[in-house]
C-alpha positions as CSV (number, residue, x, y, z in Angstrom):
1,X,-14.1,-26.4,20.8
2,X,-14.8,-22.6,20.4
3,X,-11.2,-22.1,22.2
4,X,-9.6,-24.2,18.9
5,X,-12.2,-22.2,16.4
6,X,-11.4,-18.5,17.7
7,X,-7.3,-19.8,17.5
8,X,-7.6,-20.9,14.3
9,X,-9.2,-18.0,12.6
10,X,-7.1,-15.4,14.5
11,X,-3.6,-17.4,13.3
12,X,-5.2,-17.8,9.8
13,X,-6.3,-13.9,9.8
14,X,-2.8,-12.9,11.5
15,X,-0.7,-14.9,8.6
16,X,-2.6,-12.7,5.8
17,X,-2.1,-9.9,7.1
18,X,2.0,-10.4,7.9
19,X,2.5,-12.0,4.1
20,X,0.9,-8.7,2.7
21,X,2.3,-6.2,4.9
22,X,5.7,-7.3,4.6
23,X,6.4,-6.9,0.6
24,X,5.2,-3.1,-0.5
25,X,5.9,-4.5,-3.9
26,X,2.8,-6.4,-3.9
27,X,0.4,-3.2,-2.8
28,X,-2.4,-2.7,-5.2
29,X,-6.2,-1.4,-5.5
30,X,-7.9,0.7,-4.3
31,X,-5.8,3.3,-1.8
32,X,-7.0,5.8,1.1
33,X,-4.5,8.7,1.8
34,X,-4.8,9.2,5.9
35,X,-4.3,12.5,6.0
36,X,-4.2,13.2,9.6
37,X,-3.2,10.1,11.9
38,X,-0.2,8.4,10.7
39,X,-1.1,5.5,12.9
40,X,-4.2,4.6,11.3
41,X,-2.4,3.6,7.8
42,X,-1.2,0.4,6.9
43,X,2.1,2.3,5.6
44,X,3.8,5.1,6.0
45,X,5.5,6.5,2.3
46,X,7.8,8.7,1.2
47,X,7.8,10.3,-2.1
48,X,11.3,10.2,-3.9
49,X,11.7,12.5,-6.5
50,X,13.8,10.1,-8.6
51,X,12.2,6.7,-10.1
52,X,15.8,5.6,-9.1
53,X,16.1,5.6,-5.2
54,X,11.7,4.7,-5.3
55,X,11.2,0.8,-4.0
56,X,8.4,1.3,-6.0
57,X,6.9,2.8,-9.0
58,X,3.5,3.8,-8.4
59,X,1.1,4.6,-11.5
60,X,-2.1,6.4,-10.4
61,X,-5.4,4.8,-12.2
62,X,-8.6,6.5,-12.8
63,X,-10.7,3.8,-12.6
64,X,-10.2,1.2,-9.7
65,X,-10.7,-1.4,-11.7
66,X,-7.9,-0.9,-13.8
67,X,-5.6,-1.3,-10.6
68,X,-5.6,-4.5,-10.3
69,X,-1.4,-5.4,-10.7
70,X,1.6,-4.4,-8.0
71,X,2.3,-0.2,-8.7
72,X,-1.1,0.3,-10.5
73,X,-3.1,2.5,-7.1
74,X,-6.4,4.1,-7.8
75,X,-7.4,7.2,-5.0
76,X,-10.3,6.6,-3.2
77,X,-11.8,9.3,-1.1
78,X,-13.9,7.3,1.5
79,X,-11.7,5.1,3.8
80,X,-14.6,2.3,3.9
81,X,-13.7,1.0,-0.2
82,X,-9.6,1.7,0.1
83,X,-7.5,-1.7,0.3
84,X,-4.4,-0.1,1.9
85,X,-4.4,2.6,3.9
86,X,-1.1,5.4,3.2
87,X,0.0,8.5,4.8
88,X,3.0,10.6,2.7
89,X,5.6,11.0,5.1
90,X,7.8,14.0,5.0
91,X,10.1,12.7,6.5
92,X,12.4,9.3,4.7
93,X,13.7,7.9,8.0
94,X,10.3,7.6,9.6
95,X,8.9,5.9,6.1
96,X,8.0,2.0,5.2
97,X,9.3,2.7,2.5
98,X,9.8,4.8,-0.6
99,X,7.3,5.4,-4.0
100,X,7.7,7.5,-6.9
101,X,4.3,8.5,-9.0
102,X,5.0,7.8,-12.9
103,X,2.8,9.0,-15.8
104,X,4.0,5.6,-17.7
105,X,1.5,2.8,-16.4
106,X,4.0,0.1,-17.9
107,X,7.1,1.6,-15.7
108,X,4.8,0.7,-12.4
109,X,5.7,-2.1,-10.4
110,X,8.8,-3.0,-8.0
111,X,11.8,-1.1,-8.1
112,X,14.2,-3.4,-5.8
């Protein structure tokens, strides 16, 4: 019986996790800039310097409740309230995938 509990909750647990982490377009909330170990983020990002080649347009809130749609990020500086974890890669090739920062909170969202 525990053998069929602990199995459920890790494929249950395991199928949230894959659903989120495998559309960027859907990031939102509260978000933790790893500074130091790119393997303890959830992504790593690159920062395009044209809203064109971005997947997506990120719009940086200054109140974390506002950031509550896909694009809309508020900064957090403890790691303990972030949703997502992100580290800026320098580097395009070795990114998840690619953001641009607008000033225009209506241009956020997906840019595929």
């Amino acid at each position: 019986m525990i053998t069929v509990l602990l199995s459920m909750i890790m494929f249950f647990g395991d199928a949230e996790c894959a659903t989120y982490q495998d559309d960027p377009c859907q990031i939102y909330g509260k978000v933790y800039y790893e500074t130091r170990d790119p393997n303890r983020a959830d992504y790593r990002v690159y920062v395009e310097e044209s809203e064109s080649f971005a997947d997506v347009v990120v719009y940086e809130e200054t109140n974390a409740l506002y950031a509550d749609r896909p694009g809309h990020w508020a900064r957090v500086d403890n790691p303990g309230f972030a949703n997502i974890y992100i580290y800026l890669e320098r580097n395009r090739s070795l990114a998840d995938f690619s953001i641009y920062y607008t000033e225009t909170e209506s241009f956020a969202g997906c840019n595929r």
